[in-house]
C-alpha positions in Angstrom: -78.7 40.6 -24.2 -79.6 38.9 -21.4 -78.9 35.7 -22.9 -75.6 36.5 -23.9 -75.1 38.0 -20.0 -75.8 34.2 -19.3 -74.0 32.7 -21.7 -70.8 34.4 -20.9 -71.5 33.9 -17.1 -71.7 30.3 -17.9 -68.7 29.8 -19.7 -67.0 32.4 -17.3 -67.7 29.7 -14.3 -67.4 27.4 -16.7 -63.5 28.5 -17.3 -63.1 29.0 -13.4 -63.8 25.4 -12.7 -62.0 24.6 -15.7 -59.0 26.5 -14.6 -59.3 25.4 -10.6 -59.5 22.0 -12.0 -56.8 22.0 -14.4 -54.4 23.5 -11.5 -55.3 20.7 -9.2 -54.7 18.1 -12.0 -51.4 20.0 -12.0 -50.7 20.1 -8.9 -51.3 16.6 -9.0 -49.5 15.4 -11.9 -46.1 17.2 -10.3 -46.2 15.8 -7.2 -46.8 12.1 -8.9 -43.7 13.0 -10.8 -41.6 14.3 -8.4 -42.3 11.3 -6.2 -41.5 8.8 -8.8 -38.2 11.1 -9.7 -37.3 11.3 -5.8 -37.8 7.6 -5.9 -35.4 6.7 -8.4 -32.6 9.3 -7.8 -33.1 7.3 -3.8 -32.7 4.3 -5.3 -30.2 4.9 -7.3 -28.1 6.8 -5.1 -28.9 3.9 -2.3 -27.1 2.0 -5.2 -24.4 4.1 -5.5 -23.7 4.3 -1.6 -23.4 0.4 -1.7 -21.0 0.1 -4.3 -18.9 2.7 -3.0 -18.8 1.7 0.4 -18.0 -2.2 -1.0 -15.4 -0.2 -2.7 -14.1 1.5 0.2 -14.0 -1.7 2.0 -12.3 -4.2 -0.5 -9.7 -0.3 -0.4 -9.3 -0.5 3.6 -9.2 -4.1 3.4 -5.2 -3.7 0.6 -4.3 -0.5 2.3 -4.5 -2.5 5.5 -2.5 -5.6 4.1 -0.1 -3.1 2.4 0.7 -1.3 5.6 1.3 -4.9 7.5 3.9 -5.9 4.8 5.5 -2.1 5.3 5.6 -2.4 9.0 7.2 -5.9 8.6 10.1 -5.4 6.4 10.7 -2.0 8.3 11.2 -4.1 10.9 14.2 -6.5 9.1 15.5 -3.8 7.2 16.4 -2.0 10.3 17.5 -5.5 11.7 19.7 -5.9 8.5 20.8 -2.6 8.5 22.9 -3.5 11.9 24.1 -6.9 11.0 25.4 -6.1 7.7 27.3 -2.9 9.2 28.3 -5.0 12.8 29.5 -7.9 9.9 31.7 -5.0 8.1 33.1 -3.5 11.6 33.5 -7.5 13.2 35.6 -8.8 10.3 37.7 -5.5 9.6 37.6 -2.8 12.1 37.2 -4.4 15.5 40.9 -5.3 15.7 40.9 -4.3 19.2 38.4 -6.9 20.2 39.4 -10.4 21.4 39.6 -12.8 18.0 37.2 -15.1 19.3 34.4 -13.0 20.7 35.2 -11.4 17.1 34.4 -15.1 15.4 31.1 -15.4 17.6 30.0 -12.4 16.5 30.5 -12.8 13.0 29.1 -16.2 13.2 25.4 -15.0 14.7 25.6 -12.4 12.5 25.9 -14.0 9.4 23.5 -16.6 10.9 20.7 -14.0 11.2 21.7 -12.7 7.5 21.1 -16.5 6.5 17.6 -16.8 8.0 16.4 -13.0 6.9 17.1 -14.1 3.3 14.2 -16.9 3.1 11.9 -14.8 5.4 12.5 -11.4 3.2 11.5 -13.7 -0.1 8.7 -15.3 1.8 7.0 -11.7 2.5 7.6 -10.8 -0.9 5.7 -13.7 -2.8 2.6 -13.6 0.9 2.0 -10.1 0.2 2.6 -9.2 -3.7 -0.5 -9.1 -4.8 -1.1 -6.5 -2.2 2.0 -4.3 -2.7 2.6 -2.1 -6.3 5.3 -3.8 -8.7 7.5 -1.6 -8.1 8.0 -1.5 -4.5 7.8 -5.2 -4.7 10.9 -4.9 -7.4 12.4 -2.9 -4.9 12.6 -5.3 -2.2 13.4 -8.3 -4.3 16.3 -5.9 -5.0 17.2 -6.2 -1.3 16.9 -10.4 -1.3 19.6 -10.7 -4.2 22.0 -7.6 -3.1 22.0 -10.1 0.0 22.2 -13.4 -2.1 24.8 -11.8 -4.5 28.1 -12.6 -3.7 27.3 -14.9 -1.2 29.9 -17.5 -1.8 32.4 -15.1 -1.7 31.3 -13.5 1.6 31.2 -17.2 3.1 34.5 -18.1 2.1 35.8 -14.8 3.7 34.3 -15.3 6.6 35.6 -18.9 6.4 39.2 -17.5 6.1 38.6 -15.1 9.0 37.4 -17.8 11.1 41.0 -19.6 10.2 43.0 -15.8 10.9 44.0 -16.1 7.3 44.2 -12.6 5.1 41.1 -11.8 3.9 40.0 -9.2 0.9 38.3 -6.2 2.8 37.0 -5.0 -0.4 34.8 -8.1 -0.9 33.2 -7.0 2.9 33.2 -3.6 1.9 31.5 -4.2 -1.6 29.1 -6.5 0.6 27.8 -3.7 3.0 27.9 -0.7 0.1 25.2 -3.0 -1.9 22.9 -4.3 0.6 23.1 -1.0 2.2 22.3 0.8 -1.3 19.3 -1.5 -2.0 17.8 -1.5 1.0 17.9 2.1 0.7 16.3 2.3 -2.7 13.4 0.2 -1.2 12.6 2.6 1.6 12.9 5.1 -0.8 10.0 3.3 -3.1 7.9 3.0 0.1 7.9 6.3 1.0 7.0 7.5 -2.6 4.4 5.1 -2.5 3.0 6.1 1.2 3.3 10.1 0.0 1.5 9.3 -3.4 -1.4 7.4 -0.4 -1.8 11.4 1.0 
């Protein structure tokens, strides 16, 4: 019996060690594990961080370029806005005013229309590719409203200069469209800037 006393105690300790030794190995193991799974997941989220904040940049980097192009045609639209309305009240509605202080006026004014054309067009194609299509549409809109009809709002200004009868409608008609398009446009902008929020 004795023997059998020994034998057990020997595989008892036997088991202990066994036991002790196995949870070590463990203990081990997991913490060799969970350092090579810390590892990765830092790595990779280190990844992920640097793509995202390349993305973030390249994103600051239109938002920026968008908002210039916004803060520039705000600019000539609300330039525009006055010429085409001081053209309207100049040629018809200003009868009070001396006739040739009437002429100068109408002749800077159409002046600055003339230069605002080629500049409008020219921020259009410099900043399209940062813009969406359709607020870019929308402004194009505003270059040929102003371009339309051109002729025909030259040659009345031509016969107010020489105090012959011109066709109000044709001014009227004039301001109603610019003033429409440049409207719709600053309505596309601000959808755009609310859909930004």
């Amino acid at each position: 019996m004795e023997y059998i006393e020994n034998i057990l105690t020997a595989v008892g300790g036997l088991t202990v060690v066994l036991v002790g030794t196995l949870a070590l190995l463990r203990k081990f193991a997991e913490t060799y594990i969970n350092s090579l799974i810390n590892k990765s997941a830092n790595n990779e989220l280190e990844r992920v961080k640097n793509n995202l904040a390349k993305s973030m940049s390249a994103y600051e980097l239109l938002l920026n370029k968008e908002f210039e192009f916004y803060q520039k045609i705000d600019a000539m639209f609300a330039a525009m806005l006055v010429d085409i309305q001081d053209l309207k009240w100049n040629m018809i509605e200003a009868s009070s005013v001396d006739k040739s202080q009437r002429n100068r006026n109408t002749r800077e004014i159409m002046l600055r229309i003339l230069k605002l054309i080629p500049e409008l067009k020219n921020y259009c194609h410099t900043y399209q590719c940062y813009i969406p299509l359709e607020v870019n549409k929308s402004v194009g809109h505003v270059v040929i409203s102003l371009q339309d009809n051109m002729d025909q709002i030259s040659k009345t200004v031509h016969l107010f200069y020489n105090e012959k009868d011109i066709e109000q409608g044709v001014v009227s008609d004039y301001e109603e469209k610019v003033l429409i398009s440049i409207a719709m446009a600053n309505t596309m902008i601000k959808t755009r800037l609310n859909n930004l929020e």
